[in-house]
N, C-alpha and C positions, 0 to 999 in steps of 0.2 A: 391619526392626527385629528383634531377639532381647533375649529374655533368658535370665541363666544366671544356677543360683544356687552362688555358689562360698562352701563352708563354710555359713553361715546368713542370707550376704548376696548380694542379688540386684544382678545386674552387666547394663547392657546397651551394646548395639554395634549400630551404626548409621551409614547414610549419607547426608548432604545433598548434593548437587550434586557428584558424584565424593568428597568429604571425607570421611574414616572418624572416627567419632566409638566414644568406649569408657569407659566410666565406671563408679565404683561409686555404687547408689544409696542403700547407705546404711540400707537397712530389709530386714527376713527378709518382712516381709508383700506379699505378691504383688498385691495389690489394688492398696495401696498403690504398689508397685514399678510398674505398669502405667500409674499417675498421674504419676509423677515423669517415669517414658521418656518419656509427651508432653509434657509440661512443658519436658524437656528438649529435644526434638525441635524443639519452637518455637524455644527461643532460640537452637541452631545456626543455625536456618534465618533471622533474624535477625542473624547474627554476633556472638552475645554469648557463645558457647563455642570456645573454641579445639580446632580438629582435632587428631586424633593427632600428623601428623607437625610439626605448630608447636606443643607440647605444650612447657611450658619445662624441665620435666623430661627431655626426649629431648635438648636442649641439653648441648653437653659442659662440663665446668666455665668454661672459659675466657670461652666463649660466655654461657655463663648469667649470671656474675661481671660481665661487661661491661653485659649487659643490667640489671641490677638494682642496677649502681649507676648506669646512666645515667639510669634512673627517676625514681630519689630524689634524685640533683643536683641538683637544683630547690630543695629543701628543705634540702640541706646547705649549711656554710659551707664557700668553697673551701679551707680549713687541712683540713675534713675531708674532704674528696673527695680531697686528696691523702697525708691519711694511712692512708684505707681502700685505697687504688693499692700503697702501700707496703707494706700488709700483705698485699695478694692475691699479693703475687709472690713468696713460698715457698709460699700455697697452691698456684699457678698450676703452680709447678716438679715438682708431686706430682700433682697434681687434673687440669693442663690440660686432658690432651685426652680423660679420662674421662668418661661422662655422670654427668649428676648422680643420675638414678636407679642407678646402676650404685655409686654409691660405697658401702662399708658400712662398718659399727661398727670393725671391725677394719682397714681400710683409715684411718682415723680414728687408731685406738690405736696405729698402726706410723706414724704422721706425727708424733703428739705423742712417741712414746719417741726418735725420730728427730732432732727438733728440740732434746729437753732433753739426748740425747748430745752436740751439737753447742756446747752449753754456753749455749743461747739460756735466760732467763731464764721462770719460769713467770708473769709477768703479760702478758709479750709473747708467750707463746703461749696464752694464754687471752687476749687481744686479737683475735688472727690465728685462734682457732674459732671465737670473737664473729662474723666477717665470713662466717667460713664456716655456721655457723646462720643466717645470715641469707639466705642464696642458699640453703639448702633447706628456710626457712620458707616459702619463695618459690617452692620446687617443693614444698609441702606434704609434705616427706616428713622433716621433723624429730622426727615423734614416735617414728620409727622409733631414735631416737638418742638421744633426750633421757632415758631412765633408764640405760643405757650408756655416756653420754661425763657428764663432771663435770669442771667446773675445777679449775686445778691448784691447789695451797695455796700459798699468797701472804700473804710477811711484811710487815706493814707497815711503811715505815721510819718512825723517829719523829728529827725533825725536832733538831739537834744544834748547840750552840753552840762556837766554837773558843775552846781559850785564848789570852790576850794572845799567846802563843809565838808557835802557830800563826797566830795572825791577824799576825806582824809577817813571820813567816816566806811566808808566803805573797805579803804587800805586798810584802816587797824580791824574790822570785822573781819576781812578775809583771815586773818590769822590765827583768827580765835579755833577754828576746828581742821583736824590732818584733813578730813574728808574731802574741804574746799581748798586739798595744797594748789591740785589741776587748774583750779577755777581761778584761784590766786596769780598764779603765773601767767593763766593765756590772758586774764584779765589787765596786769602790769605790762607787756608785751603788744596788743593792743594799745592799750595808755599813750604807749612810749613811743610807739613804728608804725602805725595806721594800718596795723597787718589787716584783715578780715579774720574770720574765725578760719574758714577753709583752708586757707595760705600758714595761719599756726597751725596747724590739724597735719598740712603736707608739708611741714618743714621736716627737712632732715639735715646730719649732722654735716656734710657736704656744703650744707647751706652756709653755713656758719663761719666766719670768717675772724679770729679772735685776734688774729695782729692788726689785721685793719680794720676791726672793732666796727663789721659791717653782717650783717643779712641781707643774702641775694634768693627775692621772689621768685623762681623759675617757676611756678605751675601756680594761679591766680583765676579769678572767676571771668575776666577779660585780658587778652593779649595785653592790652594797655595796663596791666596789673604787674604784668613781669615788670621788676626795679632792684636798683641797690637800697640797701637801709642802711641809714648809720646810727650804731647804738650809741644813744647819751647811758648818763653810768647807773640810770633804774635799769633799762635794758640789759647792760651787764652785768648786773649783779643777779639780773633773773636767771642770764643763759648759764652764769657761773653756777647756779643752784640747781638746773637741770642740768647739765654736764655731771655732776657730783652724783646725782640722784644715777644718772645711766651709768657711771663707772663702775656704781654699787651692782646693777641689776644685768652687769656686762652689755649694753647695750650703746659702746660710744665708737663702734665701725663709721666710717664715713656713707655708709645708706641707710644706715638705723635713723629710723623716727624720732625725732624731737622729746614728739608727748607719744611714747608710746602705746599700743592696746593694751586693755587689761582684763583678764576675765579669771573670777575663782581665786584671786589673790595673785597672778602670775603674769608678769609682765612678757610682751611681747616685742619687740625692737625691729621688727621682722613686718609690723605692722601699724595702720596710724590708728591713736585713737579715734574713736568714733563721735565723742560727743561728751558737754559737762554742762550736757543742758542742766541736769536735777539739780546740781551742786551750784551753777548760777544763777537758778529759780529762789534755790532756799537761801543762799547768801545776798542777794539784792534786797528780797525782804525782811532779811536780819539788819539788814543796814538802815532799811525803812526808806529803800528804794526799790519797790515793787515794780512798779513801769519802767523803767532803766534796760533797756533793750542792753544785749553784748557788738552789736555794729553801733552802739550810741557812743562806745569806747570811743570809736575813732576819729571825732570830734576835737581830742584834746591836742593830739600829737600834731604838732606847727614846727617842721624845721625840712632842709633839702632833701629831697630824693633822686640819686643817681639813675640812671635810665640803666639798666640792664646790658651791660657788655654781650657781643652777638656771638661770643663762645664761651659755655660756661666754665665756669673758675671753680677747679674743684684743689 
């Protein structure tokens, strides 16, 4: 065993069983410091401290990223284990094969100036340092960054209704191509029910209530989301058109998805679709409604919402 004392804090280094052990303990007082190295001595020799070279900090980013979300998987939902996957990989393309101790402030500041070049928006890179704070919360070396890096400024959008124009304008363009059938329907369905995109996404046919010409939200981005909806007669004529479309593709069982998945031309009922981001990208600015977020939908829909019966109605 040693100790050193670097600056006005005592550091010691040690071996159990071949394993080199290296640490700071954190106090100037040498008494002290004597107390803690055996303290510490024990619990390597127990295996409750990790050696140097399994140190997750010695870990290159890659490494370490992997390791510290596969932790916490347990605890996330899989929407988020796949969208912190999403986000590591322009860390990944910068960070990879760096260790994580090795990374610094300025290594940090030449990523983010690099990313906002690239035209990437500053909520989505203050998303993607999010993920990266967290993997060197993880190697405890965050404080080293945390009065040096600051999020980026981030406007808020404030939520916008379309004029009659635009909203007929937009109705007769969705119809102009099959590709935006998806985009068409989640988009009238919204319009009409103040769904969110998430809540059409996990609608299934259970949900659906065609005598009493209702939608019951059971699974929402907040408790307060679960409700009944009642369709006015856009809304019905949309679920009439989805209905038709799943009878075609055998998909109208009482758990089959609404909007089903789709991949390689083949419908899935068994699964939700995942997204019509592309199709709502390229049909807003066919309409010559570019900024027209799809949560801006739900601005128009004005009429009662039933609060959600406490046993569901299948």
């Amino acid at each position: 065993m040693a100790l050193v004392k670097r600056g006005k804090t005592w550091h010691t280094h040690f071996f159990v069983d071949g394993q080199r052990f290296r640490q700071s303990l954190g106090t100037s007082d040498w008494r002290e410091a004597q107390k803690k190295e055996k303290q510490l001595v024990a619990q390597a020799s127990q295996g409750k401290v990790a050696p140097l070279n399994q140190q997750f900090s010695k870990l290159s980013f890659d490494e370490a990223a992997d390791k510290n979300l596969a932790e916490r998987s347990a605890h996330l939902a899989a929407r988020s284990v796949q969208t912190e996957r999403e986000r590591l990989k322009p860390l990944g393309a910068v960070f990879g094969s760096t260790k994580v101790n090795r990374i610094t402030v300025e290594m940090v500041r030449i990523y983010m100036a690099g990313r906002s070049a690239a035209g990437v928006a500053n909520k989505t890179i203050n998303l993607e340092l999010g993920v990266l704070r967290g993997v060197m919360k993880r190697a405890k070396l965050w404080h080293l960054f945390a009065d040096e890096i600051k999020p980026l400024p981030v406007h808020n959008q404030i939520g916008r209704a379309m004029t009659l124009d635009e909203k007929l304008r937009l109705a007769k363009t969705a119809a102009i191509k099959p590709e935006w059938q998806n985009a068409r329907w989640a988009m009238m369905l919204s319009l009409n029910t103040t769904m969110r995109a998430c809540e059409i996404k996990a609608l299934r046919w259970y949900d659906v209530d065609f005598l009493a010409e209702t939608i019951t939200i059971r699974k929402s981005k907040t408790p307060a989301g679960h409700r009944i909806i009642p369709l006015n007669e856009d809304a019905r004529v949309v679920m009439r058109e989805l209905y038709r479309r799943a009878s075609v593709i055998g998909g109208t069982q009482p758990d089959h998805y609404v909007f089903p998945a789709r991949e390689n031309g083949r419908f899935d009922p068994t699964a939700p679709q995942k997204s019509w981001r592309s199709a709502w990208r390229s049909l807003r600015k066919a309409a010559g409604i570019p900024a027209l977020r799809f949560h801006d939908l739900r601005q128009h829909a004005d009429f009662l919402i039933m609060p959600t019966p406490t046993c569901p109605v299948f």
